[in-house]
N, C-alpha and C positions, 0 to 999 in steps of 0.2 A: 755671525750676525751680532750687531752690537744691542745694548741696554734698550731700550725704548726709555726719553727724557718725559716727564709728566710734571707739569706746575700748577698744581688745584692753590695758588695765594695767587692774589692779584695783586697789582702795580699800589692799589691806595694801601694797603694792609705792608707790605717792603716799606713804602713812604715812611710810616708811624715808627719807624723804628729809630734807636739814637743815631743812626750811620747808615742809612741806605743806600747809599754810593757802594760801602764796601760790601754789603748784602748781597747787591746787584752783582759786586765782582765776582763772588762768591757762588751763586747762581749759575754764572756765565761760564766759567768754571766746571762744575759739577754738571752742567749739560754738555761743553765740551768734549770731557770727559765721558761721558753718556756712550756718544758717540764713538768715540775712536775702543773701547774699552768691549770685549767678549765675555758675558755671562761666565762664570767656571761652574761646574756642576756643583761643587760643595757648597760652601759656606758664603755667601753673595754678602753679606754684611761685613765678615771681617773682609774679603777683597778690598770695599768699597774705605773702611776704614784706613786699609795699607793704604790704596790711591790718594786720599786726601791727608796723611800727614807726607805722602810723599810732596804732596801739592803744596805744603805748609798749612794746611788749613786742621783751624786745631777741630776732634769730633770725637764725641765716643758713645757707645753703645747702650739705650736707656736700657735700665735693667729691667723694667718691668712687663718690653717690648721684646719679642722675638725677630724682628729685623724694624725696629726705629733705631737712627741714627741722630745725636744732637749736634748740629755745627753750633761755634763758636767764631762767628765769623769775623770778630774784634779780640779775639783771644777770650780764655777765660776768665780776664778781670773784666771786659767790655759787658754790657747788661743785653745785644742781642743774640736772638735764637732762630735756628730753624732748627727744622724737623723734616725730615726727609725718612722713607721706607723703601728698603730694597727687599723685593721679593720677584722671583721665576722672569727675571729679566728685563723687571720694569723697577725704573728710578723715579721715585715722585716725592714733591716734595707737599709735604703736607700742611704743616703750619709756619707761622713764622714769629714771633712777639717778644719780648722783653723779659727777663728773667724777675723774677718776685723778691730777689734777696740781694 
């Protein structure tokens, strides 16, 4: 059985970002993936991390999160962000905004 996809951001909050188009792609993406993609019993974070640089998409693991994931959906010189958490089979993506620095 695959991932269950979850998107708690809305369409206005994607908008505000400097590249939304490529956010969007990014999204589209990461739910595709959702789908064709089976839970593994262990570690669902780093899985989730192999898939996405397999994807090109650059992400890594916020440290202070036991399964948050940051994409860098413009690479990591671009200023946007999501935030996505894998845990017991569900992909959701949690926030999305702008980097502070």
């Amino acid at each position: 059985m695959p991932y269950v996809y979850v998107n708690e951001v809305s369409d206005k909050k994607i908008q505000k970002l400097a590249d939304p188009e490529q956010a969007e792609a990014v999204l589209q993406t990461i739910s595709t993936l959702a789908g064709m993609t089976a839970p593994v019993a262990g570690d669902q974070v780093n899985q989730w991390l192999a898939l996405l640089a397999t994807n090109r998409i650059v992400a890594q693991k916020v440290k202070t999160s036991a399964n948050m994931i940051e994409i860098y959906p413009g690479g990591k010189r671009a200023p946007d962000r999501i935030f996505m958490t894998v845990a017991n089979g569900t992909v959701t993506i949690v926030a999305v905004g702008e980097a502070s620095h």
